[in-house]
C-alpha positions in Angstrom: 0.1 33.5 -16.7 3.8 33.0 -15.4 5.9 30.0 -16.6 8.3 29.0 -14.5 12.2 28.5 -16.9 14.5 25.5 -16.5 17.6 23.9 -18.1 19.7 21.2 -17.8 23.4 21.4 -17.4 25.8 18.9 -18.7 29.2 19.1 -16.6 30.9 17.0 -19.7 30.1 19.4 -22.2 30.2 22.6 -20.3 26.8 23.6 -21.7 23.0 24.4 -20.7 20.1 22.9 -22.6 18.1 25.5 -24.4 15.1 26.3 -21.1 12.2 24.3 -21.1 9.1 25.9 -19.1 6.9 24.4 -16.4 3.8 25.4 -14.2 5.9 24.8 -11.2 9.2 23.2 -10.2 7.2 20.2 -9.1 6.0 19.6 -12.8 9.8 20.3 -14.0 10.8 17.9 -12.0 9.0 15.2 -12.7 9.7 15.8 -15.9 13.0 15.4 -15.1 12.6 12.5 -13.4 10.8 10.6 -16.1 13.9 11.5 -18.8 16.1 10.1 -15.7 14.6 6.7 -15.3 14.2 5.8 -19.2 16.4 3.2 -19.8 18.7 4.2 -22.2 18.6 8.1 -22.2 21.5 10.3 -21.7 20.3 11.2 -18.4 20.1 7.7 -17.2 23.3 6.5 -18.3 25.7 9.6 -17.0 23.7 10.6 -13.2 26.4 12.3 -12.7 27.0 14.5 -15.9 24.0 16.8 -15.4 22.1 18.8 -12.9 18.8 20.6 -13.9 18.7 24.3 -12.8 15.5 27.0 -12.5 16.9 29.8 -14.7 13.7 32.4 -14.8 10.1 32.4 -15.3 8.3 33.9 -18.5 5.2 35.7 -18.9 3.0 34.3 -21.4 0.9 37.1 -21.8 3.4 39.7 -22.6 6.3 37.6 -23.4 8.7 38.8 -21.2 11.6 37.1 -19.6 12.9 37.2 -15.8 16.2 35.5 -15.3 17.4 34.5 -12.3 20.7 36.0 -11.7 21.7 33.4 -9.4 20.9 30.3 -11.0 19.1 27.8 -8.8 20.4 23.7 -8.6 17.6 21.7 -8.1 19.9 18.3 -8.1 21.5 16.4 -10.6 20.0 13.5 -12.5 21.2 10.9 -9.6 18.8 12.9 -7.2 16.0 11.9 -9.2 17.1 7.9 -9.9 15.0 5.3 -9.0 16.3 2.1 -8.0 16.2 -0.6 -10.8 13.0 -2.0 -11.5 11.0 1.1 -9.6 8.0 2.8 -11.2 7.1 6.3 -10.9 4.2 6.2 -9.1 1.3 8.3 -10.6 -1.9 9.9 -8.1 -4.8 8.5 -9.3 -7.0 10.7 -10.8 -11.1 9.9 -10.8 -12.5 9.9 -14.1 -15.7 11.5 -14.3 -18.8 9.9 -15.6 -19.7 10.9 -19.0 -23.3 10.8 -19.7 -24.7 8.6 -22.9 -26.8 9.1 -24.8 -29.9 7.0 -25.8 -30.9 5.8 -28.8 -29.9 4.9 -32.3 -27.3 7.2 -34.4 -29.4 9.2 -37.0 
C-alpha cells in the first residue's frame, strides 16, 4: 500500500519537520489544519512561519521511499486558519446498528 510523505517547514528556523505519512493529501491536510486551529500551538500562533510540503510517498509493503525532487507547497499554516470561534466541521458518519444479544450473562 503507498503512503503518501509530508513535512512541515518552518521559515524561522530554516528546517523541515521529520515526514509524517498520510492516505492522501486530503487526510494530511486536515491534519494540518487541526494542529493550525489549536489554540495555543506553534502553528496557530506563527501562520506565517510554516508551510507544509508533500515530499514523497512510501511503500509499506517493501519499505521503499520515493522523494519528490521538486518539493510540492501545499500552503502555509494561514491557508488552513479558521476564523476565531470556527469549528472544523466533521461529515457525519452513520453508525451501524449493532445487534444485542438476549438474555442474562452466564
Amino acid at each position: 500500500m503507498q503512503q503518501e510523505l509530508f513535512s512541515i517547514f518552518d521559515i524561522k528556523g530554516v528546517v523541515y519537520t521529520p515526514p509524517f505519512s498520510a492516505i492522501n493529501t486530503a487526510v494530511a491536510q486536515r491534519s494540518f489544519a487541526e494542529s493550525v486551529n489549536e489554540k495555543g500551538h506553534t502553528f496557530n500562533k506563527y501562520p506565517d512561519d510554516f508551510v507544509l510540503y508533500y515530499v514523497g510517498t512510501f511503500d509499506t509493503e517493501t519499505a521503499s521511499i520515493l522523494v519528490n525532487e521538486n518539493l510540492q507547497p501545499l500552503g502555509t499554516a494561514r491557508d488552513f486558519l479558521l476564523p476565531y470561534g470556527s469549528i472544523i466541521d466533521e461529515p457525519e458518519v452513520p453508525i451501524p446498528d449493532v445487534p444485542t444479544t438476549s438474555g442474562t450473562p452466564a
